[in-house]
Every structure is written in structure tokens, then in C-alpha cells.
C-alpha positions as CSV (number, residue, x, y, z in Angstrom):
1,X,0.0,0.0,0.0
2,X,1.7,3.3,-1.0
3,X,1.2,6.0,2.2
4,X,0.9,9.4,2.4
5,X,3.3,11.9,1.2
6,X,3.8,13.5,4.7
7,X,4.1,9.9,6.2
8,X,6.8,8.0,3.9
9,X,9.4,11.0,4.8
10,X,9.3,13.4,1.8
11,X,6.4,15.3,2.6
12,X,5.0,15.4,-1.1
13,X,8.5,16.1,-2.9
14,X,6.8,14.2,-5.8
15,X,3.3,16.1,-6.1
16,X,3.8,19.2,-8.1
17,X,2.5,22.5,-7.3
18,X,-1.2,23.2,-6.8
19,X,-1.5,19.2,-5.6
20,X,-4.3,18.7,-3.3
21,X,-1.4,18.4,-0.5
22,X,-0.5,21.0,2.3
23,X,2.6,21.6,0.8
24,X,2.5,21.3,-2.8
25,X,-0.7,23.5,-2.7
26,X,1.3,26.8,-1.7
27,X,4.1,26.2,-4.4
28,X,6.9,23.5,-4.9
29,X,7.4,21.4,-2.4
30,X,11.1,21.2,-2.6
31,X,11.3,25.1,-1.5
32,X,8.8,24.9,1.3
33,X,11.6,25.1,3.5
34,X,12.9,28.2,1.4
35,X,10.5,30.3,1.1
36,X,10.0,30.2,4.8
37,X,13.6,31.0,5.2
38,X,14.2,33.6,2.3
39,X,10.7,35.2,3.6
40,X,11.4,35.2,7.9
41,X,14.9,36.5,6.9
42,X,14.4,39.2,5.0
43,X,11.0,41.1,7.5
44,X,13.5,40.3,10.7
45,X,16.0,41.9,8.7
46,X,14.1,45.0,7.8
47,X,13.2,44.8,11.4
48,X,10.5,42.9,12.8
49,X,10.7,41.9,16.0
50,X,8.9,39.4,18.8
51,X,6.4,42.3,20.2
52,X,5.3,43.2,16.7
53,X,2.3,42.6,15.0
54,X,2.3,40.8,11.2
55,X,-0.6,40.1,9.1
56,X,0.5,37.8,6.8
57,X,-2.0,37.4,3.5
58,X,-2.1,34.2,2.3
59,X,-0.4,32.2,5.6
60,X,-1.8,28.5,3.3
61,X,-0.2,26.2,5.4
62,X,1.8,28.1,7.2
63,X,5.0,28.0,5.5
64,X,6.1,31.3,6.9
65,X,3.8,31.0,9.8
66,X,5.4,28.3,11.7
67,X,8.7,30.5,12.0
68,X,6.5,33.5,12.9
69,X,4.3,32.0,14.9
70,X,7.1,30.8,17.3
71,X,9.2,34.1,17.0
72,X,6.6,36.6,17.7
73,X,5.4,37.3,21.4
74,X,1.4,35.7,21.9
75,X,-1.1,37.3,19.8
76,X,1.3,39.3,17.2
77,X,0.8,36.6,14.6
78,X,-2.6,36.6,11.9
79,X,-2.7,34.9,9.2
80,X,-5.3,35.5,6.7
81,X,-6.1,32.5,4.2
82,X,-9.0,31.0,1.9
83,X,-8.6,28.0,2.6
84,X,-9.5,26.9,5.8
85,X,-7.7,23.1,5.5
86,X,-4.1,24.3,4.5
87,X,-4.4,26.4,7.9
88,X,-6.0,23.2,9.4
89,X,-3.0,21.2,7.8
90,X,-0.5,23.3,9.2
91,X,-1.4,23.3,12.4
92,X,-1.9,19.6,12.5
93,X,1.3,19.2,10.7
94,X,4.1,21.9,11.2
95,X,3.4,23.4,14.7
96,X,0.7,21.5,16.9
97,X,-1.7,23.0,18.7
98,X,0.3,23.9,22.0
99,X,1.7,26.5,20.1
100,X,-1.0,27.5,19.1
101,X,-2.5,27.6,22.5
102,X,0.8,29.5,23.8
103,X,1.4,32.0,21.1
104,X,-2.4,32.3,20.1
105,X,-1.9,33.3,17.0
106,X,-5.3,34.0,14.6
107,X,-6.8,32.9,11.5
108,X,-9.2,35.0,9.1
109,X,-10.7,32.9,6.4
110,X,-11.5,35.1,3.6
111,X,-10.0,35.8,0.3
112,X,-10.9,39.3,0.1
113,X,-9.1,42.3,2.1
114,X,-13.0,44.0,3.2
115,X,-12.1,41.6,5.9
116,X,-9.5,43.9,7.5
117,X,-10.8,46.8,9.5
118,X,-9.3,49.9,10.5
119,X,-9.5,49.0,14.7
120,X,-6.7,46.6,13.3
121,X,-3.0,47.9,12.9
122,X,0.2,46.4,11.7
123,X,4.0,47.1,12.3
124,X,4.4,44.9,9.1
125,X,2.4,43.1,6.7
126,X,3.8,39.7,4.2
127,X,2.0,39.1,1.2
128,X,4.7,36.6,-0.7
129,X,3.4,35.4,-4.0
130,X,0.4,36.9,-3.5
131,X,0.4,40.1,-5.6
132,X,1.8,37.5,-8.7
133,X,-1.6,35.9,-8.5
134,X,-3.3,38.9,-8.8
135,X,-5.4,41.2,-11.3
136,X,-3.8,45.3,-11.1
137,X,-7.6,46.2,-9.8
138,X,-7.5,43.1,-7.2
139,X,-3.8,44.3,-5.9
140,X,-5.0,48.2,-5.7
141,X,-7.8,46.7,-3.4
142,X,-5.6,45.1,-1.1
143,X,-2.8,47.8,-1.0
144,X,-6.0,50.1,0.0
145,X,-6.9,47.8,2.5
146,X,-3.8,47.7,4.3
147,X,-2.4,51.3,4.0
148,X,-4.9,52.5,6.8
149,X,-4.0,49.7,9.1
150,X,-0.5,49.6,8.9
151,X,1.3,52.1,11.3
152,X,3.7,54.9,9.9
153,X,6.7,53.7,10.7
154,X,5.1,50.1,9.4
155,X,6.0,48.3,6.1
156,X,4.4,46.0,3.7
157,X,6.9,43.6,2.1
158,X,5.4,41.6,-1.3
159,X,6.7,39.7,-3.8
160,X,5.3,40.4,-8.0
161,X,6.5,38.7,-10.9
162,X,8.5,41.1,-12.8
163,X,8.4,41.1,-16.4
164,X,8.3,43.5,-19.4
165,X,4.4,43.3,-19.9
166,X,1.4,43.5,-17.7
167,X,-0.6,41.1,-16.8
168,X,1.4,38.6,-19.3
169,X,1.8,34.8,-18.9
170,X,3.8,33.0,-22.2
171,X,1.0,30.4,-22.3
172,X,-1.7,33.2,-21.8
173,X,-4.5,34.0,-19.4
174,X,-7.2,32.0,-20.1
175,X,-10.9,32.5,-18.2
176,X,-10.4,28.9,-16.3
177,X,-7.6,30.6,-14.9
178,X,-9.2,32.9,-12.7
179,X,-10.1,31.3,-9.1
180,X,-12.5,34.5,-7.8
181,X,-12.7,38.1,-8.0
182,X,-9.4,39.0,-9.6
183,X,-7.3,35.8,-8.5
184,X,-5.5,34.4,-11.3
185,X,-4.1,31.1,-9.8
186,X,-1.8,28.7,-10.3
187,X,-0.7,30.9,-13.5
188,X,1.7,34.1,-12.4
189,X,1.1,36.9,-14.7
190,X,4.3,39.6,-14.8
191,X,4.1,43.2,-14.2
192,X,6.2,46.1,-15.2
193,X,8.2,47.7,-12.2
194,X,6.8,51.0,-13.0
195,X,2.9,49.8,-12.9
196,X,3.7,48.5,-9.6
197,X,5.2,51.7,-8.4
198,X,2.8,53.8,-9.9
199,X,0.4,51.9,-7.7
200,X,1.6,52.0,-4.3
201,X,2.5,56.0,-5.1
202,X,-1.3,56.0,-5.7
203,X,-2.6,54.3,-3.0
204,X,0.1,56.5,-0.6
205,X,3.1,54.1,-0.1
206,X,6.8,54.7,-0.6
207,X,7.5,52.3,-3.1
208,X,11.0,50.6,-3.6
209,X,12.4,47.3,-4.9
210,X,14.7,45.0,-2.4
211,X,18.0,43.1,-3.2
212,X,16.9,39.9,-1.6
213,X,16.7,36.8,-3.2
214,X,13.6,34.5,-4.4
215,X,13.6,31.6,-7.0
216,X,11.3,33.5,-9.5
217,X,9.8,36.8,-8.2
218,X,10.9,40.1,-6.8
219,X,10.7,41.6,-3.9
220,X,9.3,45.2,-3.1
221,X,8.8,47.4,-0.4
222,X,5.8,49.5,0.6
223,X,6.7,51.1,3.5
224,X,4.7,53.9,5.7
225,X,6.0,57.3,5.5
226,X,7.7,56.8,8.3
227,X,9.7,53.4,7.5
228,X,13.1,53.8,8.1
229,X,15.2,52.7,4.8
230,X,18.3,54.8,5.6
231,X,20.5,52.7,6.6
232,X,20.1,50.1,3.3
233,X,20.0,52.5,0.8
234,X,23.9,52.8,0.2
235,X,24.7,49.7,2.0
236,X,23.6,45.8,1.2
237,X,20.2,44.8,3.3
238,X,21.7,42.4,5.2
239,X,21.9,41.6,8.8
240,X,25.4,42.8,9.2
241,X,24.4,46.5,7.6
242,X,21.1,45.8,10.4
243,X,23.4,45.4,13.5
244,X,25.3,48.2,12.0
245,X,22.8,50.8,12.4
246,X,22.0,49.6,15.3
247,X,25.1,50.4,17.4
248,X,24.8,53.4,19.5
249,X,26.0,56.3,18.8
250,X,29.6,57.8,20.6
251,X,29.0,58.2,23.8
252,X,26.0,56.3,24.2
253,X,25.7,53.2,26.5
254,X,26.6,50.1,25.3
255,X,24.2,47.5,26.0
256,X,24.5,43.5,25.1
């Protein structure tokens, strides 16, 4: 009898993505491991920290949530997600539920940002590959949703698949394609960088693309007017250029 992909050890390595399994439903299996790690380094490197609060769009199975979930301090962590069995799957899978009873993390199961309300607000906000499965007039709805609730000095951080056409897949868009108001899924239709940025500059964000790695898209930054992107903008975003700006100043106290 041939078991289960998360009981023979491989954890659905074989399926391909969009597979009716946990992990090959949120992308290819292979880099569920990576994207947690590309996507958990790069918002603690930009500067999230245990007593903030993330809203992270799309959390599927939480592939970035199980990192985040144990990092932040109780109750900093919500994930918002269609579909209620990757969620289910995750927690059943990747953290257990006493983690979830100690870091009480929360779930919204909608696919739609009229969900979020402005008594809500966010030091930071994740949305990886979650723009690429988007229409333009889907993403302006959920970069409108957000920019009230995310404070000033608070950042969104997305991924977009950037390409030389918009909306543009090689093998087309087709109407089967489209899973919902404006979702466009498994297909990832490319954007010009300037569409994008024209965007967020509409909607009120400081727009600006970030040298940080990802197997296929790019990542961009739409920070509050108050984000602090001084210390990266002459130097690599990195942790070491991080720590760097965070030494105090002469004469300061120096605290370990």
C-alpha cells in the first residue's frame, strides 16, 4: 500500500504545485523550506521583531507562519487564508496546537481584504506570491486595504513577478484561470516595475524594490512614511548593515 506523502518521509517532494497536498498546494514542495527562510529573513532583517504585529495574507499552510508564529510574542501573529484546511494542515502538521495555544496566534478565512478593519493595525504586513496571483484592480484593493492599518513607521513587504508586460503569462490568461474576483491562480502573470510603483505611489506608499533573493519573483517594499530605509540604501540589506545601524552612537551606552 503506498502511504501518504507527509508519512513516507518526503512530505509530497513528488506532487507538483497546486497538488491537493498541504505543501505542494502553496508552491513546490522542494522550496517549502525556502521560502520560509528567504521570507522570515528578510522582515526580521528590515526589522520585525517578537512584540510586533504581522498580518501575513495568504499564511496556506503556514509555511512562513510556523517561523513566525514561534518568534513573535502571543497574539502578534494573523494569518489570513482561503482556505481553511491548508491552515488546518498546518497546524496539525508543522506546529501542533500547544503552540497555538501558547502564542495564540489568529486565523481569518477570507480571500478578500473588506475583511480587515481599520480598529486593526500592523508594524508589518507579508504578502509573498500573493500580488503574482493577482489582477492590477485586485492588488489596488488590497494595497488600499492595508495602507490605513498599517502604522507609519510600518512596512508592507510583497513579492510580483516582474516582467516587461502586464498582466502577461507566455502560455496566456485564459478564463479557467481565474479562481475568484481577480485571482488568477496557479498561472503568475508579470508586471512592469513602473505599474507597480505607480500603484503604491497612488494608494500613498513609498515604493522601492529590495535586493533579496527568491527563485522567481521580486521583492518590493511599501513602506509607511515613516519606514526607516536609511541605513540600506547605500549599503547591502543584510543583517550585518542591520546590527550596523544599530550600534549606539559615541558616547552612548553600550548595552548587550
Amino acid at each position: 500500500m503506498t502511504k501518504h506523502p507527509e508519512t513516507n518521509g518526503n512530505f509530497g517532494l513528488e506532487l507538483n504545485s497546486g497538488d491537493l497536498h498541504y505543501r505542494a498546494y502553496v508552491g513546490p514542495p522542494s522550496e517549502y523550506d525556502l521560502i520560509a527562510a528567504i521570507s522570515f529573513g528578510l522582515v526580521t532583517t528590515l526589522g520585525l521583531r517578537q512584540h510586533h504585529r504581522l498580518l501575513d495574507i495568504g499564511c496556506g499552510s503556514l509555511r512562513i507562519g510556523r517561523l513566525l508564529i514561534s518568534y513573535l510574542n502571543s497574539g502578534n501573529y494573523i494569518g489570513i487564508e482561503p482556505n481553511e484546511w491548508l491552515v488546518r494542515e498546518g497546524i496539525e502538521k508543522e506546529i501542533g496546537h500547544d503552540l497555538v495555544r501558547i502564542k495564540s496566534p489568529r486565523f481569518i478565512f477570507a480571500a478578500e481584504p473588506v475583511v480587515l478593519t481599520s480598529e486593526q493595525a500592523f508594524d508589518f504586513v507579508l504578502a509573498q506570491s500573493i500580488f503574482s496571483h493577482c489582477t492590477l484592480e485586485l492588488m489596488e484593493r488590497w494595497l488600499k486595504a492595508i495602507f490605513p492599518i498599517l502604522n507609519q513607521d510600518g512596512a508592507l513587504v510583497a513579492t510580483f513577478k516582474a516582467g516587461e508586460e502586464d498582466c502577461f503569462h507566455q502560455k496566456g490568461i485564459n478564463p479557467e484561470d481565474f479562481k475568484g474576483d481577480g485571482w488568477i491562480y496557479p498561472k503568475c502573470p508579470t508586471y512592469r516595475i513602473q505599474t507597480i510603483e505607480e500603484l503604491a505611489l497612488k494608494v500613498g506608499y513609498r515604493f522601492q524594490l529590495l535586493d533579496w533573493g527568491h527563485p522567481r519573483q521580486t521583492w518590493a517594499l511599501f513602506a509607511g512614511k515613516e519606514f526607516d530605509t536609511s541605513w540600506f540604501a547605500r549599503k547591502p540589506l543584510s543583517w550585518t548593515t542591520r546590527l550596523e545601524s544599530l550600534k549606539p552612537r559615541a558616547g552612548g551606552a553600550d548595552k548587550t
